[in-house]
PDBQT receptor file of N, H, CA, C and O in Angstrom, charges set to zero:
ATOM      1  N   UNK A   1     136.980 -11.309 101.721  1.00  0.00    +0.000 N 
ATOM      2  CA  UNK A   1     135.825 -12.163 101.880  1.00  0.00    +0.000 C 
ATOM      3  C   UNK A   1     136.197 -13.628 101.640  1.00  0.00    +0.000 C 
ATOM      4  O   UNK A   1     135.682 -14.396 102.453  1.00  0.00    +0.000 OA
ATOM      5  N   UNK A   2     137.125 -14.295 100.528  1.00  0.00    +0.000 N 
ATOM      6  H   UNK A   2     137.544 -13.671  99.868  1.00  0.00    +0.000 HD
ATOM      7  CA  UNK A   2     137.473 -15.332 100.418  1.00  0.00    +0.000 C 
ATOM      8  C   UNK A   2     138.209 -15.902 101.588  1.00  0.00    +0.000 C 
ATOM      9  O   UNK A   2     138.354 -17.121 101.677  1.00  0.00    +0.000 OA
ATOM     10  N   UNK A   3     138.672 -15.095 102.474  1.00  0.00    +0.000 N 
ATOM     11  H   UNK A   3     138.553 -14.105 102.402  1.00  0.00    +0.000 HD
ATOM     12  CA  UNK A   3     140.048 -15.772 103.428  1.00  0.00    +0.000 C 
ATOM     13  C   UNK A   3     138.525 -16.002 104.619  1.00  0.00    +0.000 C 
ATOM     14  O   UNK A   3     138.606 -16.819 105.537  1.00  0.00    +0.000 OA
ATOM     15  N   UNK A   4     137.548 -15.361 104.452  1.00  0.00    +0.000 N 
ATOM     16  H   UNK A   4     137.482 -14.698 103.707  1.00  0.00    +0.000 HD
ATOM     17  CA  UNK A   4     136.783 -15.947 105.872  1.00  0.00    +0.000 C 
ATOM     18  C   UNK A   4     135.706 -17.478 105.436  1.00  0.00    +0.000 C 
ATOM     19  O   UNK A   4     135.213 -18.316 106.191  1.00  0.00    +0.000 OA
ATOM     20  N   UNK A   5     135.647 -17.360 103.999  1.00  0.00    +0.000 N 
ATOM     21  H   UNK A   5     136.048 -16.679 103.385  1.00  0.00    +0.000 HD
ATOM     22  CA  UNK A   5     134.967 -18.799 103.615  1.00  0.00    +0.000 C 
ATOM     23  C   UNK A   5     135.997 -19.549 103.449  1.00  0.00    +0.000 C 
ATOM     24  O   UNK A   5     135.599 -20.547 102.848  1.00  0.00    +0.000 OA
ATOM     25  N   UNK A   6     137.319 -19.639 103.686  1.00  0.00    +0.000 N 
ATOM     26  H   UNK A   6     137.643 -18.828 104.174  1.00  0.00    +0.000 HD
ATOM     27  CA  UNK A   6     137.778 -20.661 103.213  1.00  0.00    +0.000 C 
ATOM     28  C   UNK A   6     138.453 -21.028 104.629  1.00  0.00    +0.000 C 
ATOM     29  O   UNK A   6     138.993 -22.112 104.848  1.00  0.00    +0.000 OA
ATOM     30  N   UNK A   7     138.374 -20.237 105.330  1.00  0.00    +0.000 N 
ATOM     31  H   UNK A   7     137.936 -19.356 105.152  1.00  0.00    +0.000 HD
ATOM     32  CA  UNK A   7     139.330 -20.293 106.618  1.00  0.00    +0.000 C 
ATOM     33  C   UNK A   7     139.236 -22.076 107.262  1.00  0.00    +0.000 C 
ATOM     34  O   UNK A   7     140.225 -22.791 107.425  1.00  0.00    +0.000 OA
ATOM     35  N   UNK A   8     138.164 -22.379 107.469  1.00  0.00    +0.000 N 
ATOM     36  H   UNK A   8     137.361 -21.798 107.337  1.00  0.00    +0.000 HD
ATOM     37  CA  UNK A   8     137.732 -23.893 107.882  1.00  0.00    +0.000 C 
ATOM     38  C   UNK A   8     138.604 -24.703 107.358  1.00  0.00    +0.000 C 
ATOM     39  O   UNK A   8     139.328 -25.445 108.023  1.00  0.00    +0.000 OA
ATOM     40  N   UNK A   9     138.598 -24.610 105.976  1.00  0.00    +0.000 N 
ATOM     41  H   UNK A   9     138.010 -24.007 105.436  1.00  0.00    +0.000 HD
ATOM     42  CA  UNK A   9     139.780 -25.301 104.601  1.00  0.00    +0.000 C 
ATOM     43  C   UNK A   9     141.009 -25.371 104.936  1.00  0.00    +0.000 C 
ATOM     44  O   UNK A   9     141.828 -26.278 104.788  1.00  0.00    +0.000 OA
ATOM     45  N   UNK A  10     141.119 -23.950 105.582  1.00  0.00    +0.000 N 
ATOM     46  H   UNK A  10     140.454 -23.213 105.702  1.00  0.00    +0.000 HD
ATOM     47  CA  UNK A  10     142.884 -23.853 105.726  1.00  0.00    +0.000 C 
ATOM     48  C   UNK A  10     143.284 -24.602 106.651  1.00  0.00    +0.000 C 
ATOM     49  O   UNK A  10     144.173 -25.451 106.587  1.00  0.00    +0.000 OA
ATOM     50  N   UNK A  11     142.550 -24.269 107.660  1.00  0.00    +0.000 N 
ATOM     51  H   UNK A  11     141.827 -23.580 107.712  1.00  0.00    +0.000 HD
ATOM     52  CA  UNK A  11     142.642 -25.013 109.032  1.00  0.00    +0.000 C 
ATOM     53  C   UNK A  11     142.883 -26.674 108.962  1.00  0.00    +0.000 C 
ATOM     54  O   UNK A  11     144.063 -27.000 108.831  1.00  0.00    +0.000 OA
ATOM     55  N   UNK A  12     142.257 -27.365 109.008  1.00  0.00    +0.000 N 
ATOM     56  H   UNK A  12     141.299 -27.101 109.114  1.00  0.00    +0.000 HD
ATOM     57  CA  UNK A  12     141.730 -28.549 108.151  1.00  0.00    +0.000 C 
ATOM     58  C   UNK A  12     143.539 -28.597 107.136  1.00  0.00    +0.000 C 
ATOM     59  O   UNK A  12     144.641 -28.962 107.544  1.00  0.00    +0.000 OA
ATOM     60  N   UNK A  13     143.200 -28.166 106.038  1.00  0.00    +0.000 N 
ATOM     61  H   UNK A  13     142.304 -27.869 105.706  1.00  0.00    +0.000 HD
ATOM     62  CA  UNK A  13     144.819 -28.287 105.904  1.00  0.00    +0.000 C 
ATOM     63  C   UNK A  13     146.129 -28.404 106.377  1.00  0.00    +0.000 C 
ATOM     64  O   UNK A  13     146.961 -29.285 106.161  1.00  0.00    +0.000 OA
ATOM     65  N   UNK A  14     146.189 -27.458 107.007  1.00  0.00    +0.000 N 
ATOM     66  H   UNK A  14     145.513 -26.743 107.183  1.00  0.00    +0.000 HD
ATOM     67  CA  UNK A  14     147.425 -26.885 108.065  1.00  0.00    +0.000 C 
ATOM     68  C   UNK A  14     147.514 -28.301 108.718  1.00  0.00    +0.000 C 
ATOM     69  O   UNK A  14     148.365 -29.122 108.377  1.00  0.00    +0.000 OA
ATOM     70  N   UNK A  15     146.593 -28.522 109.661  1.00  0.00    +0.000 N 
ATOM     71  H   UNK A  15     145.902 -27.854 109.937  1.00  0.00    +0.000 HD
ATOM     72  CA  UNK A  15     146.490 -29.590 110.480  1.00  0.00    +0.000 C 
ATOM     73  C   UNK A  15     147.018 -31.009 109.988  1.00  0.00    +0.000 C 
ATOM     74  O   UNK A  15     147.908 -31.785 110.337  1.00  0.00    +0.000 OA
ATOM     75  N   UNK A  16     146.135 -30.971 109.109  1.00  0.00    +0.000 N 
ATOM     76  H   UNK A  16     145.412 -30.341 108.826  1.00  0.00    +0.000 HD
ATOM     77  CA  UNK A  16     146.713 -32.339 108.060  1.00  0.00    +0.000 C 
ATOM     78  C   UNK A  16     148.287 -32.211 107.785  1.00  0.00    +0.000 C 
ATOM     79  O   UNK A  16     149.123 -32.996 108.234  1.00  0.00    +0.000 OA
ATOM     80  N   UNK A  17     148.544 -31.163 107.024  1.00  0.00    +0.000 N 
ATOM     81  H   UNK A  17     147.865 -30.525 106.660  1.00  0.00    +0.000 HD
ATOM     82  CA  UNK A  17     150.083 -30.942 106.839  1.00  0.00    +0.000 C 
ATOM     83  C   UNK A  17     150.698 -31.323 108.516  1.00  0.00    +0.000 C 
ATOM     84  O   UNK A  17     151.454 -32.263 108.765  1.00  0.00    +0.000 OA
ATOM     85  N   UNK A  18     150.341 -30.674 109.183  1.00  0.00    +0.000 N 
ATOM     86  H   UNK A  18     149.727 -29.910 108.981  1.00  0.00    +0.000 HD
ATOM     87  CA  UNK A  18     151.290 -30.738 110.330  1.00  0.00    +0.000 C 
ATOM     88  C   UNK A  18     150.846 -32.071 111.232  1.00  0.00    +0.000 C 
ATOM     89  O   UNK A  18     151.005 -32.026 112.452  1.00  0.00    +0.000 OA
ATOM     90  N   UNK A  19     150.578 -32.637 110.930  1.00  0.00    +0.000 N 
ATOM     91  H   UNK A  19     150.449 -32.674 109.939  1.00  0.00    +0.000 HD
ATOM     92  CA  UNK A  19     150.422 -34.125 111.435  1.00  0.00    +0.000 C 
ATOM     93  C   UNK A  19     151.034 -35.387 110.475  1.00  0.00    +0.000 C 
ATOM     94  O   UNK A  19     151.719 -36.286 110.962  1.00  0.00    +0.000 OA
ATOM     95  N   UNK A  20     150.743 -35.325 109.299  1.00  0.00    +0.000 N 
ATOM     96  H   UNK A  20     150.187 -34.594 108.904  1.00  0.00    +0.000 HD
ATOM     97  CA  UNK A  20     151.546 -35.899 108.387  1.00  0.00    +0.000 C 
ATOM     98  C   UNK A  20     152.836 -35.508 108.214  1.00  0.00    +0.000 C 
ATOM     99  O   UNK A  20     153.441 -36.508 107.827  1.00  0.00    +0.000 OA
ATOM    100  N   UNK A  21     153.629 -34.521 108.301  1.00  0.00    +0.000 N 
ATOM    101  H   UNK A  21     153.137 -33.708 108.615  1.00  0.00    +0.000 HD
ATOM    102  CA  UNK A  21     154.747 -34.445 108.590  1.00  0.00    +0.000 C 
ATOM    103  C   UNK A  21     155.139 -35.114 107.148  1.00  0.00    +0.000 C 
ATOM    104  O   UNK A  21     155.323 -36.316 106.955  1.00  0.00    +0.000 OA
ATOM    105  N   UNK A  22     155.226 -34.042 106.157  1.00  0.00    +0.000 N 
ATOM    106  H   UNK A  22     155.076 -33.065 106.314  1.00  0.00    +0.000 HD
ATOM    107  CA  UNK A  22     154.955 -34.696 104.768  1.00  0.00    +0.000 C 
ATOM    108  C   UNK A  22     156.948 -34.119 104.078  1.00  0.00    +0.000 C 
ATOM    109  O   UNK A  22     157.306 -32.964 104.309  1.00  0.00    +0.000 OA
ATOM    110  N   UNK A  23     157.507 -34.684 103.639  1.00  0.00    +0.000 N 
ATOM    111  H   UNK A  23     157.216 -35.622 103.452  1.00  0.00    +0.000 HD
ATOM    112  CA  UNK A  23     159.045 -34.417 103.411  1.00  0.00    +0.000 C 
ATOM    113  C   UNK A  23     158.898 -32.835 102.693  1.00  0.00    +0.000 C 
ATOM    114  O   UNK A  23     158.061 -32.370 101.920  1.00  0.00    +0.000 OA
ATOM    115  N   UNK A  24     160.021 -32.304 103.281  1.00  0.00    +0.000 N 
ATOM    116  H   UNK A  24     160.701 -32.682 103.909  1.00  0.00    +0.000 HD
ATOM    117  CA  UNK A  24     160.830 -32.202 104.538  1.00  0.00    +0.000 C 
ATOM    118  C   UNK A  24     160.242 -31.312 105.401  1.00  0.00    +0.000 C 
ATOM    119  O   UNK A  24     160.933 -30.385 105.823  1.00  0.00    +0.000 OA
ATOM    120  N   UNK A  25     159.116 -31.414 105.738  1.00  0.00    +0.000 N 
ATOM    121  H   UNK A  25     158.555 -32.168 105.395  1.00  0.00    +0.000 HD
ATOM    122  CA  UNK A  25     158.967 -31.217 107.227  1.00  0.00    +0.000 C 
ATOM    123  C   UNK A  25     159.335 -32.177 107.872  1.00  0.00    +0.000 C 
ATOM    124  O   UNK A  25     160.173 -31.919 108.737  1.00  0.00    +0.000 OA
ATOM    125  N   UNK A  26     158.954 -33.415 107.757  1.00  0.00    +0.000 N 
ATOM    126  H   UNK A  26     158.274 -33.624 107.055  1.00  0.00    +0.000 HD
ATOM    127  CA  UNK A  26     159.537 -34.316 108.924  1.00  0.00    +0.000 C 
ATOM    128  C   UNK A  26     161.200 -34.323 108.970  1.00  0.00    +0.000 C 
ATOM    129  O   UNK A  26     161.711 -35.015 109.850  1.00  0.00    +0.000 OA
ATOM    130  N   UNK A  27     161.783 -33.830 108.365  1.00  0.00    +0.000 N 
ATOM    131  H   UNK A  27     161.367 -33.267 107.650  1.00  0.00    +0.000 HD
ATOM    132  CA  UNK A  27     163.743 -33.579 108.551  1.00  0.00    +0.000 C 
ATOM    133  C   UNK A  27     163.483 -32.454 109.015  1.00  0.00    +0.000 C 
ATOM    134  O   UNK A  27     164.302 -32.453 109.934  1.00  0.00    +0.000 OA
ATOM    135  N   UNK A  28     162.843 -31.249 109.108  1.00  0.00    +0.000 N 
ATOM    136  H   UNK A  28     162.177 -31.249 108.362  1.00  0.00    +0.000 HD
ATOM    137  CA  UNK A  28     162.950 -30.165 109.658  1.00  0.00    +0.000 C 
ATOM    138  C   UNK A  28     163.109 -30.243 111.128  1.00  0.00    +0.000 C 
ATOM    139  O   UNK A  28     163.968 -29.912 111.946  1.00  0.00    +0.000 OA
ATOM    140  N   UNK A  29     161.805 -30.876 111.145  1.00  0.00    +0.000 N 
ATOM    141  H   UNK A  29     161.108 -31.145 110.480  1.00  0.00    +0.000 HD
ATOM    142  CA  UNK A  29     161.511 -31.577 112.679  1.00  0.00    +0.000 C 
ATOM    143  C   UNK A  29     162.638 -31.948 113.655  1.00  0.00    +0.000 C 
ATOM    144  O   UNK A  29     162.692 -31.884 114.883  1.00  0.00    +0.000 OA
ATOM    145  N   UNK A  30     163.356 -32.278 112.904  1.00  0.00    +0.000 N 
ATOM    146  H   UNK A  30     163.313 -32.330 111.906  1.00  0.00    +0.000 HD
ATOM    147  CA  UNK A  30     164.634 -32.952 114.005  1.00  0.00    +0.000 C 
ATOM    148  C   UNK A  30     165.478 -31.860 113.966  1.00  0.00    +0.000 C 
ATOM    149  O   UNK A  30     166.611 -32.103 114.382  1.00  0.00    +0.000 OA
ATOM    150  N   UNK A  31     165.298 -30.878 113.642  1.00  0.00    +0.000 N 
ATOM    151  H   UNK A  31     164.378 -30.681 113.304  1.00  0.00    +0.000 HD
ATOM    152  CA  UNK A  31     166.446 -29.662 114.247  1.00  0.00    +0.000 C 
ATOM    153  C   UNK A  31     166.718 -29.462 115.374  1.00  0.00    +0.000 C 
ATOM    154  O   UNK A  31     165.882 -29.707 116.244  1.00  0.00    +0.000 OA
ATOM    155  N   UNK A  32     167.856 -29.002 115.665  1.00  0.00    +0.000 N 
ATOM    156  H   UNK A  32     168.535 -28.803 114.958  1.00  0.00    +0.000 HD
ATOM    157  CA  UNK A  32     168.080 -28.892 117.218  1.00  0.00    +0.000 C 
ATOM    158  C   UNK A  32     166.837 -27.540 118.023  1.00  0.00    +0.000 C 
ATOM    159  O   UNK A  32     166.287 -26.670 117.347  1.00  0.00    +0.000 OA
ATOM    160  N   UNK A  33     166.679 -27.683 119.322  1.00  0.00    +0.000 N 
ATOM    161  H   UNK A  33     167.126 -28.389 119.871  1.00  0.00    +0.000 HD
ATOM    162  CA  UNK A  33     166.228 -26.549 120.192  1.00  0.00    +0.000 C 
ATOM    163  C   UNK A  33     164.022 -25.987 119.658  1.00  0.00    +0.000 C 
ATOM    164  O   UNK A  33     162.942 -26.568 119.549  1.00  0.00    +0.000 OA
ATOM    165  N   UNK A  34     164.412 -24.998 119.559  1.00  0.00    +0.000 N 
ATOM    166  H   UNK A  34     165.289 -24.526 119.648  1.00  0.00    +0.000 HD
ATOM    167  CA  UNK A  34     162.526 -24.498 119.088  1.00  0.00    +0.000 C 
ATOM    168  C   UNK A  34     162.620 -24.496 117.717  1.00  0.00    +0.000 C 
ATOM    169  O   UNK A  34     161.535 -24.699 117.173  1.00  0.00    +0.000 OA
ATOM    170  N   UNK A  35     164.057 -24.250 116.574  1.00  0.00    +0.000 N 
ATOM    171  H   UNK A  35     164.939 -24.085 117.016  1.00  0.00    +0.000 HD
ATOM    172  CA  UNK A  35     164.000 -24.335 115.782  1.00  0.00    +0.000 C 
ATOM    173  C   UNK A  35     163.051 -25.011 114.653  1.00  0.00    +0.000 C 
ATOM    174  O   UNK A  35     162.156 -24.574 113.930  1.00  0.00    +0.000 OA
ATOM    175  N   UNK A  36     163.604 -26.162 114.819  1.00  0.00    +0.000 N 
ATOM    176  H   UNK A  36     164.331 -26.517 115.407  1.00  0.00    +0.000 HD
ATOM    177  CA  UNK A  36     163.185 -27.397 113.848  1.00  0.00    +0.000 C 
ATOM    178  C   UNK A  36     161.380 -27.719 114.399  1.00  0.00    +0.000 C 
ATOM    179  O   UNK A  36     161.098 -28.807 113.897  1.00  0.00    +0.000 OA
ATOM    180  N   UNK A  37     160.108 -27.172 115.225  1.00  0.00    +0.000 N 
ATOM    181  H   UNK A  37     160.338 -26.288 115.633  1.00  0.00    +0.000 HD
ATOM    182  CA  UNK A  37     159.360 -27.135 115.996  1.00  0.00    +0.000 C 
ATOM    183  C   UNK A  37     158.703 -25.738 115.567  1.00  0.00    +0.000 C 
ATOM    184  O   UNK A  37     157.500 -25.584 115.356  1.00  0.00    +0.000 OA
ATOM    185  N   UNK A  38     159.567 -24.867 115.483  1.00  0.00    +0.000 N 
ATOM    186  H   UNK A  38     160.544 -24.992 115.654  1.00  0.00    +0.000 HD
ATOM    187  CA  UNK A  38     158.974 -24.057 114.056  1.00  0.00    +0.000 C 
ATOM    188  C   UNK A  38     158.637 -23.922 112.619  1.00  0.00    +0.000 C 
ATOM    189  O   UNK A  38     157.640 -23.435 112.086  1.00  0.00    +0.000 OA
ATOM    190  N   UNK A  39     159.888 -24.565 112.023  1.00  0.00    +0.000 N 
ATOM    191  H   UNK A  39     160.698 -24.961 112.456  1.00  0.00    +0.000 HD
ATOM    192  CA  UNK A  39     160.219 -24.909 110.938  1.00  0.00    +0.000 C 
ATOM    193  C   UNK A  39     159.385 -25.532 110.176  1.00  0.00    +0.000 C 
ATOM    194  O   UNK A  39     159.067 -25.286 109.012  1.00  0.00    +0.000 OA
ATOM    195  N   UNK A  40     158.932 -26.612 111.099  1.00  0.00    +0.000 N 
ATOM    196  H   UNK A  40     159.190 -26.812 112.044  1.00  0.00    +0.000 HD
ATOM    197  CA  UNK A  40     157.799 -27.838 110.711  1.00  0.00    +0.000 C 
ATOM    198  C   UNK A  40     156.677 -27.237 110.610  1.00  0.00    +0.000 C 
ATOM    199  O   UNK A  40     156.267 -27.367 109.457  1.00  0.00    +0.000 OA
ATOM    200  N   UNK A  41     155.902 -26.579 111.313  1.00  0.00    +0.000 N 
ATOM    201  H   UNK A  41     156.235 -26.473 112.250  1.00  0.00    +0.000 HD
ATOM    202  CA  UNK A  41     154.816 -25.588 111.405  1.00  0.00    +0.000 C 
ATOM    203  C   UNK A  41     154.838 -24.401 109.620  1.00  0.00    +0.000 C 
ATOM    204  O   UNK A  41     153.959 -23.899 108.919  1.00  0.00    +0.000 OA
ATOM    205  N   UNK A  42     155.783 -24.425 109.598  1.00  0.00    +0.000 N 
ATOM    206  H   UNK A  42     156.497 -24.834 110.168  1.00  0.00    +0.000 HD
ATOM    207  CA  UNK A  42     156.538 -22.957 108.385  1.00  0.00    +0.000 C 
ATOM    208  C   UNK A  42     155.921 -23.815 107.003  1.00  0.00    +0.000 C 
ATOM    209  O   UNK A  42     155.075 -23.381 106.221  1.00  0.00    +0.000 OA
ATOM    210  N   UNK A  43     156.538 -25.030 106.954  1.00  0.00    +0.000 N 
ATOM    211  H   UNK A  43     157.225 -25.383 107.589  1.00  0.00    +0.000 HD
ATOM    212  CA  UNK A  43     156.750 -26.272 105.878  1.00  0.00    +0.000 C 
ATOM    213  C   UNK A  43     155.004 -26.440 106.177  1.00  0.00    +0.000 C 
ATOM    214  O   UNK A  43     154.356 -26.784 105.188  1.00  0.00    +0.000 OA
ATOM    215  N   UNK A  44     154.526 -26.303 106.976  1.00  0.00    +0.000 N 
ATOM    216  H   UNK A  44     155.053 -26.025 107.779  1.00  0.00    +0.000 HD
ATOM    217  CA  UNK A  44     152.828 -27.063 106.765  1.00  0.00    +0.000 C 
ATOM    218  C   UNK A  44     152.313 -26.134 106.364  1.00  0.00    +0.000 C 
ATOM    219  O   UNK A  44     151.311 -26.445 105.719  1.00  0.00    +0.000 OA
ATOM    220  N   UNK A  45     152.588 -24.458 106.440  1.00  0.00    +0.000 N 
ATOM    221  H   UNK A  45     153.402 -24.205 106.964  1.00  0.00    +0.000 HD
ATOM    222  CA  UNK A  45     151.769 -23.505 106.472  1.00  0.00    +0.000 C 
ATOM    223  C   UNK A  45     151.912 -23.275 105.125  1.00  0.00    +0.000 C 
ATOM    224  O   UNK A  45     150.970 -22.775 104.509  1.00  0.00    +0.000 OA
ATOM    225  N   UNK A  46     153.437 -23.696 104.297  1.00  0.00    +0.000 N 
ATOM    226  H   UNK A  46     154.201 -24.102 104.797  1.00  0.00    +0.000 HD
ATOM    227  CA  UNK A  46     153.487 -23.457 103.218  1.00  0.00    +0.000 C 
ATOM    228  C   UNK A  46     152.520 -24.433 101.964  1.00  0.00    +0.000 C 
ATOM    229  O   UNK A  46     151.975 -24.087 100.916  1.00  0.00    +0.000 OA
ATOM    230  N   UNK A  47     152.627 -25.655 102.609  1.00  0.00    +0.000 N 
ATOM    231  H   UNK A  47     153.069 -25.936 103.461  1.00  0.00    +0.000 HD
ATOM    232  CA  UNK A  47     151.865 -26.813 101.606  1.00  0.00    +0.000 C 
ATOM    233  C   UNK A  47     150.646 -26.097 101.657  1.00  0.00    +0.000 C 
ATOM    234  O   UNK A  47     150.198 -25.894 100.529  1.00  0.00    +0.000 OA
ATOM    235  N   UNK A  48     150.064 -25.716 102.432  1.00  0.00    +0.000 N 
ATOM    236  H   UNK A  48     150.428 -25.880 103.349  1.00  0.00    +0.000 HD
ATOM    237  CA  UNK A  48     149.136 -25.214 102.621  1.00  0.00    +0.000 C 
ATOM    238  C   UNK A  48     148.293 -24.338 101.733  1.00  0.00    +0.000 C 
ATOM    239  O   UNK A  48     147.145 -24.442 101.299  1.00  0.00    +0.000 OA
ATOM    240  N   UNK A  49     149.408 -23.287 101.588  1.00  0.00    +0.000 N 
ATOM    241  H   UNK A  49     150.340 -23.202 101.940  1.00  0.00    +0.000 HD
ATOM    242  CA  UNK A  49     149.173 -22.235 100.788  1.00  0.00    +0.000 C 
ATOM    243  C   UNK A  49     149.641 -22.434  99.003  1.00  0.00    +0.000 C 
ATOM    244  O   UNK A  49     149.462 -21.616  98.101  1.00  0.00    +0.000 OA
ATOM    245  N   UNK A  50     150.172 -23.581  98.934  1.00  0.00    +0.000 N 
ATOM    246  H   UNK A  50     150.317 -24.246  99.667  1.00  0.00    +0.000 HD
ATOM    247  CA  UNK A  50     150.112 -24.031  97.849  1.00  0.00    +0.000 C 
ATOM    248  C   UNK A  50     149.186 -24.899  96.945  1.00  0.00    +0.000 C 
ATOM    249  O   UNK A  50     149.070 -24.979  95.722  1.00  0.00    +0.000 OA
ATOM    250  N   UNK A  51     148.502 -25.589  98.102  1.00  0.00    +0.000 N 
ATOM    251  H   UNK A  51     148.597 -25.524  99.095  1.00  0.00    +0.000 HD
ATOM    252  CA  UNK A  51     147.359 -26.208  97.710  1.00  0.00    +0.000 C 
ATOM    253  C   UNK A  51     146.181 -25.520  97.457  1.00  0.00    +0.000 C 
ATOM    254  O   UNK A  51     145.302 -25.793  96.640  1.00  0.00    +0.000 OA
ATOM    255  N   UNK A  52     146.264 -24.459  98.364  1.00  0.00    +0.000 N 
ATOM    256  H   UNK A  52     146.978 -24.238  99.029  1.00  0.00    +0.000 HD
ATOM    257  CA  UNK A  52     145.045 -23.150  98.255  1.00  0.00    +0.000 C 
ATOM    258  C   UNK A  52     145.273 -22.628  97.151  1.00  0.00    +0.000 C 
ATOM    259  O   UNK A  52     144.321 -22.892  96.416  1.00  0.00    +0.000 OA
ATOM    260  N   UNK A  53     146.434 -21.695  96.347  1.00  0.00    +0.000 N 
ATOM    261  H   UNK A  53     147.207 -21.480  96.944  1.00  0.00    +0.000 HD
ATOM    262  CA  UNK A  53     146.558 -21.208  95.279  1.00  0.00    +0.000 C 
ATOM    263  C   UNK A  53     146.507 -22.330  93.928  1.00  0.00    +0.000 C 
ATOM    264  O   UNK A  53     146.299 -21.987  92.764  1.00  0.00    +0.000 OA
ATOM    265  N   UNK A  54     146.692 -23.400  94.286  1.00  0.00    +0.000 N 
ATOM    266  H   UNK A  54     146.862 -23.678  95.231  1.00  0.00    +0.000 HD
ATOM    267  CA  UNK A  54     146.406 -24.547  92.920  1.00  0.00    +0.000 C 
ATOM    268  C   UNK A  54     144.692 -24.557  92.946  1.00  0.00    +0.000 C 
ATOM    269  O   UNK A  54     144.142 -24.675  91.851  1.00  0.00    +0.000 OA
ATOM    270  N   UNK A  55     143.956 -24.452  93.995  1.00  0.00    +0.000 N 
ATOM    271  H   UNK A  55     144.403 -24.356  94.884  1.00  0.00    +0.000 HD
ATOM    272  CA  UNK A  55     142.543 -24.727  93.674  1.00  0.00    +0.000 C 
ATOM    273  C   UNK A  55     141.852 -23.461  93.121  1.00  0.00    +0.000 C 
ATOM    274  O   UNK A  55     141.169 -23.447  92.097  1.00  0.00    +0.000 OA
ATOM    275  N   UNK A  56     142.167 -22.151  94.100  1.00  0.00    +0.000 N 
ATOM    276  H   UNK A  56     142.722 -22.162  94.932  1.00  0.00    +0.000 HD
ATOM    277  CA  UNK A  56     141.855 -21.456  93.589  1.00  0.00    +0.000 C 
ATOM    278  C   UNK A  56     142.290 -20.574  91.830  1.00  0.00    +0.000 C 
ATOM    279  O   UNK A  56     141.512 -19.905  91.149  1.00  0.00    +0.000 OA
ATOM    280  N   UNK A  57     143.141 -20.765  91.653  1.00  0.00    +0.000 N 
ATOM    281  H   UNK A  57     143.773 -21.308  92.205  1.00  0.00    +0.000 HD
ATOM    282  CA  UNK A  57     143.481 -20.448  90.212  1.00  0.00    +0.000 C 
ATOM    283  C   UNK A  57     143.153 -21.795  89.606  1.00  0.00    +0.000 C 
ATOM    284  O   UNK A  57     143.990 -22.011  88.729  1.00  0.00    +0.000 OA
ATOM    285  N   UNK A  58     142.177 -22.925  89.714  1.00  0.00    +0.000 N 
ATOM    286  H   UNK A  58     141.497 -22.750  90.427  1.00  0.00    +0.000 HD
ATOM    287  CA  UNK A  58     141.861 -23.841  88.728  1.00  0.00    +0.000 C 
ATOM    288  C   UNK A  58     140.154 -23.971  88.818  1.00  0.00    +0.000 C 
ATOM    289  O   UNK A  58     139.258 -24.651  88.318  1.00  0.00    +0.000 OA
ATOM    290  N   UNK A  59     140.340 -22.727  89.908  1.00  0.00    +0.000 N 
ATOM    291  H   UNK A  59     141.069 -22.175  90.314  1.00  0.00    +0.000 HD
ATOM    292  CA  UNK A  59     138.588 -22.203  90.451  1.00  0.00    +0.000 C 
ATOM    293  C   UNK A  59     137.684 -23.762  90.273  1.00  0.00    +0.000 C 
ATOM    294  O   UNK A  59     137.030 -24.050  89.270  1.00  0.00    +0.000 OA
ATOM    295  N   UNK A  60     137.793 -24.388  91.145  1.00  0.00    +0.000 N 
ATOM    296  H   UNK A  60     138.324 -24.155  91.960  1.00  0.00    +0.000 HD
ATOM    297  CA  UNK A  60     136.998 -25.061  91.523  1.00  0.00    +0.000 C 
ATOM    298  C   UNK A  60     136.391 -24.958  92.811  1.00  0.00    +0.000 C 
ATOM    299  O   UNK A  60     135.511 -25.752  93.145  1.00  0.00    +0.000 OA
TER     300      UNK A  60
């Protein structure tokens, strides 16, 4: 039930991460081929999920 109220959040996150291109995603980025174009995506999905588990375990 939490992953469908927060889903908007994540989104919204992700996005942010992957537009800011926040270190080192943006060095990822320059990898050669689809690599580094994944990578960057990997690095946003992770901030992501780190920012989610800091709010939620400080339950706000």
């Amino acid at each position: 039930m939490v992953a469908y109220f927060t889903a908007p959040f994540e989104i919204l996150l992700f996005r942010f991460f992957d537009i800011a291109k926040v270190f080192p995603a943006s060095t990822l980025e320059k990898l050669p081929g689809g690599a580094g174009i994944v990578l960057d995506d990997v690095m946003a999905g992770i901030y992501t999920l780190v920012i989610l588990r800091l709010i939620f375990s400080w339950r706000l």
